[in-house]
C-alpha positions in Angstrom: 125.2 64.7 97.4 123.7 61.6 99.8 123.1 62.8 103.3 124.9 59.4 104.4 128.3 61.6 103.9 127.0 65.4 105.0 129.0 65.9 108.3 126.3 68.3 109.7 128.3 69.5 112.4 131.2 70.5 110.1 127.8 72.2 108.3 126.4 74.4 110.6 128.4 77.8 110.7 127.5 77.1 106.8 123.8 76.7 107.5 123.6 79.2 110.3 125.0 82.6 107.4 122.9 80.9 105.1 119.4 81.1 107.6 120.9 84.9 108.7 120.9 86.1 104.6 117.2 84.7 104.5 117.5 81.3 102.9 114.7 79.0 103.2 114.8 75.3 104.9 113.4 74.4 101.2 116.6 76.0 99.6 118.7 74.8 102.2 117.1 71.1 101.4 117.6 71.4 98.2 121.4 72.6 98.5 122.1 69.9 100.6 120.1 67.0 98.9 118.0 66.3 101.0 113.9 66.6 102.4 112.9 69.7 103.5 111.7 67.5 106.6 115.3 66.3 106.9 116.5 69.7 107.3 114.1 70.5 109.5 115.6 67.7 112.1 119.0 69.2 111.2 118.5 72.4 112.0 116.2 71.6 114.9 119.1 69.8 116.4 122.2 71.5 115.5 121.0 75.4 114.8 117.9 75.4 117.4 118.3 79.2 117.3 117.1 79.2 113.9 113.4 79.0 114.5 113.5 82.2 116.3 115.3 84.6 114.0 116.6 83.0 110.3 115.1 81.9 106.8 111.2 80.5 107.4 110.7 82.4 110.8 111.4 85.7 109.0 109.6 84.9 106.2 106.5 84.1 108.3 106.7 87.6 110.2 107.2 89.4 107.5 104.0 87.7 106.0 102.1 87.8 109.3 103.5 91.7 109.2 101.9 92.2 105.6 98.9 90.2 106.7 98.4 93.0 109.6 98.6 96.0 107.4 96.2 94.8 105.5 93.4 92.9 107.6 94.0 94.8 111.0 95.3 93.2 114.2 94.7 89.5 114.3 91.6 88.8 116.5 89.5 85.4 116.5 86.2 87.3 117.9 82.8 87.0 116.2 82.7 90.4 115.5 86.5 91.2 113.7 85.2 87.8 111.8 82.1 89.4 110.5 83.9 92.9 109.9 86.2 91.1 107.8 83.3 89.5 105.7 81.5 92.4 105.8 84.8 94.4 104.2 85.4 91.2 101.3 81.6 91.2 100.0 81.4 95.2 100.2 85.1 95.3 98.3 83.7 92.9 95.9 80.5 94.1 95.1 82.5 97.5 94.8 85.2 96.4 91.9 82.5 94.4 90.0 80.7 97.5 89.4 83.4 99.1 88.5 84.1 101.6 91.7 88.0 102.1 92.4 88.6 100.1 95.8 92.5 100.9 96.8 91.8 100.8 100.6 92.5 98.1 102.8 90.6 96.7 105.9 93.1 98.0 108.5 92.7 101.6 107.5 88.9 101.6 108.2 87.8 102.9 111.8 85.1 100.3 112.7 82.8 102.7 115.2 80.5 100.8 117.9 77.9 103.9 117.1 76.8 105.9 113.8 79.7 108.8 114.4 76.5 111.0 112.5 73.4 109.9 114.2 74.6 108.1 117.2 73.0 105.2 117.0 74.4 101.8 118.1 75.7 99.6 115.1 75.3 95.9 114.7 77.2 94.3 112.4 75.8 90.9 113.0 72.8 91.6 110.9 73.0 89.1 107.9 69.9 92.1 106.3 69.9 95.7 105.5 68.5 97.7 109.0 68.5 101.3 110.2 71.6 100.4 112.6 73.4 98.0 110.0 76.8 99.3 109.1 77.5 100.8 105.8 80.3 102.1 104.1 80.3 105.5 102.8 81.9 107.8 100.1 83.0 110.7 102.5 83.1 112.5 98.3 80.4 110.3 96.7 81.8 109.3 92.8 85.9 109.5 94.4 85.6 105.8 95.1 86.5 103.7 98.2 90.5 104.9 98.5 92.0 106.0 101.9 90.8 108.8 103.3 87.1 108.8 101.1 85.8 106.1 103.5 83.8 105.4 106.5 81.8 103.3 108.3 78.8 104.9 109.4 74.7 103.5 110.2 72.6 102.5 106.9 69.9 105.2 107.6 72.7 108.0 107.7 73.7 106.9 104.5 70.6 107.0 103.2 69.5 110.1 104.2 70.8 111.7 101.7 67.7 110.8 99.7 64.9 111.0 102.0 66.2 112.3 105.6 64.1 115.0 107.9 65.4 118.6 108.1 67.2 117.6 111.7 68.9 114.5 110.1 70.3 116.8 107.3 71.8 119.1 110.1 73.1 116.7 111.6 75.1 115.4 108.5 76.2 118.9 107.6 77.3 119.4 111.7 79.6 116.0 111.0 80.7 117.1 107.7 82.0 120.3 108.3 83.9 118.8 111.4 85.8 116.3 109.0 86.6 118.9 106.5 
């Protein structure tokens, strides 16, 4: 079909069902026979309340939607941006040594402080330091699925191996309260 003979106005109840069941301006352009950019000026013109509710605007919320489960709220500050890198590197180191990773970046509580030892985290530190964040097994060898995971100071996590008799208790004090 050339466009030269598409009576768009005769078209739009047409387009405006087809938007409402979720079609695409890509599908619509190719029903029609013409560039997706031509339907765009179409529907910009003759269905302007298209771009609020129908076809690519619901696709994109539903994406941005998905997106947010997954990844959190969207935030452009420093530190969300370094969370997020931190969570990527951690999940991949994780997988390629073969630890089950099934949670996702929104489920994690990010604390300010170690919720064990109280000390302030920084999560701008590109190196390993007592107050650098660290993600911990709540059950060590159950991998890194919801529930089994938080975010807690470096030296709490490695207590565990060589940690003072107070820094124990204070594990087993946290512990207990999360059981």
């Amino acid at each position: 079909m050339f466009e030269s003979r598409i009576d768009w106005k005769a078209e739009i109840q047409s387009i405006r069902e087809a938007g409402a069941a979720g079609m695409s301006k890509t599908r619509l352009a190719e029903k029609y026979g013409v560039t997706k950019q031509r339907m765009h000026q179409v529907i910009k013109r003759y269905v302007p309340e298209w771009e609020g509710n129908y076809g690519y605007s619901v696709k994109a919320k539903e994406k941005q939607e998905l997106w947010k489960s997954k990844w959190g709220d969207k935030n452009n500050s420093d530190l969300y941006k370094c969370q997020r890198v931190k969570f990527s590197r951690k999940k991949a180191n994780a997988i390629r040594i073969g630890h089950e990773w099934t949670i996702s970046f929104g489920e994690l509580d990010w604390p300010t402080h170690c919720p064990i030892l109280g000390i302030e985290l920084d999560y701008f530190l590109e190196y390993r330091a007592e107050n650098s964040p660290s993600f911990d097994q709540i059950i060590p060898g159950k991998g890194y699925v919801s529930g089994n995971v938080q975010i807690l100071s470096w030296r709490a996590n490695r207590i565990k191996n060589d940690g003072t008799a107070e820094e124990h208790r204070k594990i087993a004090d946290y512990l207990s309260k999360i059981e």
